[in-house]
KENU-373250 format. One record per residue (C-alpha): residue number from 1; residue in one letter; x, y, z. Coordinates in pm, 1 decimal. Example, Ala and Ser with C-alpha at 12.3 -4.5 7.8 and 13.67 -1.06 7.14 Angstrom:
// residues 2
+-----+--------+----------+----------+----------+
! num ! residu !       c1 !       c2 !       c3 !
+-----+--------+----------+----------+----------+
!   1 !      A !   1230.0 !   -450.0 !    780.0 !
!   2 !      S !   1367.0 !   -106.0 !    714.0 !
+-----+--------+----------+----------+----------+
// end
This chain:
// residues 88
+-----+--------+----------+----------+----------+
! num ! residu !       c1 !       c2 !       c3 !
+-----+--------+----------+----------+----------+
!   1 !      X !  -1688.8 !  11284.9 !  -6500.8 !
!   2 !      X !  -1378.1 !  11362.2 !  -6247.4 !
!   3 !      X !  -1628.4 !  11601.2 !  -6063.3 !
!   4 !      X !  -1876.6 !  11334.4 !  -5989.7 !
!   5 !      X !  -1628.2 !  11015.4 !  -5941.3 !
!   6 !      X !  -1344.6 !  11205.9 !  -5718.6 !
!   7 !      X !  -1609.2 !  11491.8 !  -5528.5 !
!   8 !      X !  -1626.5 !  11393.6 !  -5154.6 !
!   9 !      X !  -1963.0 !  11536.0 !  -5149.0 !
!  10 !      X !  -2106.4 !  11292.9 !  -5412.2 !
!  11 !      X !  -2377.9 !  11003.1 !  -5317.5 !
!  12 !      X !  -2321.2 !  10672.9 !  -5511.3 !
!  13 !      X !  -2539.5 !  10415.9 !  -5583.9 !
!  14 !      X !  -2583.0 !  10102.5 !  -5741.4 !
!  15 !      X !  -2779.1 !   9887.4 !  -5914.6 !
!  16 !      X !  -2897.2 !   9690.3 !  -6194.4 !
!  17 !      X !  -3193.1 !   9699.7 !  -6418.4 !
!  18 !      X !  -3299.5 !   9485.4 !  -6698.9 !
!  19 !      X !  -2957.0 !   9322.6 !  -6696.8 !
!  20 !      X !  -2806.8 !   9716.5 !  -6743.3 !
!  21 !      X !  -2527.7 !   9770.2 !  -6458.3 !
!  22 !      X !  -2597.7 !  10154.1 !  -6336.3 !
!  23 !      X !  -2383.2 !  10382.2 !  -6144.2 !
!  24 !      X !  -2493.6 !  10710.4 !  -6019.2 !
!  25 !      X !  -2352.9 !  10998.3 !  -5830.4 !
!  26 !      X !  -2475.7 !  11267.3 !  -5736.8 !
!  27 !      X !  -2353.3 !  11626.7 !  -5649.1 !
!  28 !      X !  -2634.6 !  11934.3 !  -5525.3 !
!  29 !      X !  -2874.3 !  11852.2 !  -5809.6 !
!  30 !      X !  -2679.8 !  11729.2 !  -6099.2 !
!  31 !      X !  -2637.7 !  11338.4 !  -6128.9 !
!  32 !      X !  -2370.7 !  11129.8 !  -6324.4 !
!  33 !      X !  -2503.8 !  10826.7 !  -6490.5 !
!  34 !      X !  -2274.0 !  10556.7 !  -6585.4 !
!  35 !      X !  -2431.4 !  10248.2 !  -6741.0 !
!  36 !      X !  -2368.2 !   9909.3 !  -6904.0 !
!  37 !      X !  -2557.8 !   9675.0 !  -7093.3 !
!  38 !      X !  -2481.0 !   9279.1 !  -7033.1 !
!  39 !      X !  -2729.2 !   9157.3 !  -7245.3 !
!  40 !      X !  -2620.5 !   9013.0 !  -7608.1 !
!  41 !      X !  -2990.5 !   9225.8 !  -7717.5 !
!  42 !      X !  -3055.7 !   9596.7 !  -7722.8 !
!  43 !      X !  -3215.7 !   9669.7 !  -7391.3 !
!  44 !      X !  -3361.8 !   9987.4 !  -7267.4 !
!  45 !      X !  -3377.5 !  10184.4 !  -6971.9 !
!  46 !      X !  -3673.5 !  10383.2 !  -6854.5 !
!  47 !      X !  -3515.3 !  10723.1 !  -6689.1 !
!  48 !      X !  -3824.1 !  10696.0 !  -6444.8 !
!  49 !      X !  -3699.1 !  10379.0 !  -6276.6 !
!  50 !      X !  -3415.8 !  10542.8 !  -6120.8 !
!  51 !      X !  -3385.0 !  10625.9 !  -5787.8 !
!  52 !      X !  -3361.7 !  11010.7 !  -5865.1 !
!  53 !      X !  -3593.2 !  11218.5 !  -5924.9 !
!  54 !      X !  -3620.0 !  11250.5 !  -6278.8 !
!  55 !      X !  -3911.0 !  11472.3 !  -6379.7 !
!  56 !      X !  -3851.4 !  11753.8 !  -6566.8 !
!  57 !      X !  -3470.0 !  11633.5 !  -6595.5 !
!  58 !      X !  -3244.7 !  11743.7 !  -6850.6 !
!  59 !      X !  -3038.1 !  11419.2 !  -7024.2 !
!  60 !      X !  -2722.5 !  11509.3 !  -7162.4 !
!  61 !      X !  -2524.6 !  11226.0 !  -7321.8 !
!  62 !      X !  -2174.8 !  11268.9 !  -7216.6 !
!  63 !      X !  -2028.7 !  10931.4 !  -7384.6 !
!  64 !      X !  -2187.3 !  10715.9 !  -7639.9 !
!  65 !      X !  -2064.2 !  10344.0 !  -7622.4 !
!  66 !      X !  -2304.1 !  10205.0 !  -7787.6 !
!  67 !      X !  -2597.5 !  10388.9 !  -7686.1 !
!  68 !      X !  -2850.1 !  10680.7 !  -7712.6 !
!  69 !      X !  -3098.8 !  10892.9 !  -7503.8 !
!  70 !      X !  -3440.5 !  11078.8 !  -7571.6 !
!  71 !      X !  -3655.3 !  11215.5 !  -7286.3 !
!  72 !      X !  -3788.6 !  10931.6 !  -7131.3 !
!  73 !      X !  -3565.3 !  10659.6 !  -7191.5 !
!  74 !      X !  -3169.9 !  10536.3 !  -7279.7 !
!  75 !      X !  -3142.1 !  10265.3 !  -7585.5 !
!  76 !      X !  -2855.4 !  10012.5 !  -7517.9 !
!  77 !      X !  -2685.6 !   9842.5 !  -7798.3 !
!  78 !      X !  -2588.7 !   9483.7 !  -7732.7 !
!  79 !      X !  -2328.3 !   9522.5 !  -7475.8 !
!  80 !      X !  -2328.7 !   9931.4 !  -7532.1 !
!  81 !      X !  -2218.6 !  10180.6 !  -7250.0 !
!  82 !      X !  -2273.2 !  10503.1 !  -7185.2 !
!  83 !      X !  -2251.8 !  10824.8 !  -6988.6 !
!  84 !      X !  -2492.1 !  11052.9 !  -6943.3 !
!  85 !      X !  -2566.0 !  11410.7 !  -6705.6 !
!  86 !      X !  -2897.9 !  11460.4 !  -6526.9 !
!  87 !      X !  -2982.4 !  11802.2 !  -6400.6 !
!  88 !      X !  -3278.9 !  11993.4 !  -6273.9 !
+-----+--------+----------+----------+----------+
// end
């Protein structure tokens, strides 16, 4: 996660989906995903909503807090987190 979080080349952005808090940075074509759930229910996120391009995009769950990932989407747990690395 340090590369992402510290890199002065990385592009962060916010925002919130579904009651899910999402950060994302980005670095050349590989994207950090850091997300929380504040709902009390399981909640889901669909990968395509993001602001990335996420077609073709590899998911690679990096932390599980409470949450899992298949191709398409990310499963929250009530109030689960996770971490996660898109690449092309």
């Amino acid at each position: 996660m340090t590369p992402f979080i510290f890199s002065t080349n990385a592009t962060f952005s916010n925002l919130t989906s579904n009651h899910i808090d999402i950060g994302l940075w980005t670095v050349g074509s590989q994207t950090l995903l850091l997300a929380a759930n504040l709902n009390y229910d399981e909640a889901h996120l669909d990968l395509s909503s993001l602001p990335i391009g996420t077609k073709n995009t590899k998911v690679t769950q990096a932390f599980d807090g409470g949450a899992e990932v298949n191709s398409e989407s990310i499963t929250f747990r009530p109030t689960g987190t996770g971490a996660f690395l898109l690449s092309s």
